[in-house]
N, C-alpha and C positions, 0 to 999 in steps of 0.2 A: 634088113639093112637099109636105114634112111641115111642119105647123101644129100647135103645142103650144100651148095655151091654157091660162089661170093663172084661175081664178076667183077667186081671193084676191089678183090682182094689182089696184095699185092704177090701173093702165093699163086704159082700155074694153079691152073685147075687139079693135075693128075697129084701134085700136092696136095690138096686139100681132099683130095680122095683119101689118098692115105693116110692123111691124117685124122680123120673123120672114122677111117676103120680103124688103123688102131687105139682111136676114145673109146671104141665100141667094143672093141677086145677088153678096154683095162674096165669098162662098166658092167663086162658080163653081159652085154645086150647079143655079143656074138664070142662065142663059146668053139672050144678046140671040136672041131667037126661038123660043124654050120657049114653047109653049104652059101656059096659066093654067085650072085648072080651072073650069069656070062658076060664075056667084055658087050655082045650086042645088045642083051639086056637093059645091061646099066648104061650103056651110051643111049639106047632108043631112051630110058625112062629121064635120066637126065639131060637129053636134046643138045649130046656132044658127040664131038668126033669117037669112033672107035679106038683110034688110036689112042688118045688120051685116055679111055679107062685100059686100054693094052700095058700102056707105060708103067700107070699104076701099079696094075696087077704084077707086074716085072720087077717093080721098085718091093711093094710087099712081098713076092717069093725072094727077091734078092737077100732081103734080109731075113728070111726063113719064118713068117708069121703066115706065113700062104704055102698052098701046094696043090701045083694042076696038076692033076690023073686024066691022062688024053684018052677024050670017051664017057671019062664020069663027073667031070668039071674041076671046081675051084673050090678049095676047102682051106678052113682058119685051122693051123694046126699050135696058133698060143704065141705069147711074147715074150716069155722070161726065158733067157739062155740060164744054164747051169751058171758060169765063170763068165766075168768082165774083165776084158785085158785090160793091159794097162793103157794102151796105145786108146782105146773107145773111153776109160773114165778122162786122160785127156780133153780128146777131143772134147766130149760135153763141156768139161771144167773149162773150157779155151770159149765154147759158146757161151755158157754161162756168165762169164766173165763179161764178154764183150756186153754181152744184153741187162747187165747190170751196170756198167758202163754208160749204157744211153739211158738206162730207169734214172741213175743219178743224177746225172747232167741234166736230164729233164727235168728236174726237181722233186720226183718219185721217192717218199723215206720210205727207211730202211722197212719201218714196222708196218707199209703198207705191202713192200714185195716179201714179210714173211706172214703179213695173212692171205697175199694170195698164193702162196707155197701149201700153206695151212688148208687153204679151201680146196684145194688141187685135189690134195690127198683125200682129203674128206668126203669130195665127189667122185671121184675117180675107185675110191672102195681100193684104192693101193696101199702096197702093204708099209 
């Protein structure tokens, strides 16, 4: 598990932890059963507060892509739920929205936000 950390980003750090793990879930680089470095691990290796990879870790089980076994660590158990409520394709589509929104208005075409849709997939090896 490599974690690149942006302190100029406008994402908290514990953010970009997780999001960083789950690119590495969708590239296969970390696999349902990978063990998770411990929160002191990845804080000593990335030279941050514990807490901050705590949060993480708690953001990634909250949404069931993680799972601590006290005693045995911190394990990838995958990202694809079975079923998408309706209420989570929402939300996305509400984010979506807005953040095309601002590609617009910034001058962003269309046919450049669907080849970077295009490249997403194509990197990410999603389905």
């Amino acid at each position: 598990m490599i974690i690149i950390l942006d302190p100029r980003s406008h994402l908290p750090l514990w953010e970009q932890i997780v999001l960083q793990t789950k690119e590495q879930m969708l590239r296969k680089i970390l696999v349902n059963g990978d063990k998770l470095p411990s929160v002191r691990e990845l804080a000593t290796t990335l030279v941050i507060n514990p807490n901050t990879v705590s949060r993480a870790y708690q953001e990634l089980e909250r949404t069931g892509v993680i799972e601590t076994i006290r005693g045995k660590g911190t394990f990838v158990i995958g990202l694809t739920k079975e079923t998408v409520t309706t209420d989570t394709l929402l939300k996305y589509k509400n984010k979506l929205s807005n953040l095309l929104i601002d590609c617009l208005t910034d001058g962003v075409k269309e046919e450049e936000i669907m080849n970077w849709v295009k490249e997403f997939y194509s990197n990410k090896g999603a389905e």
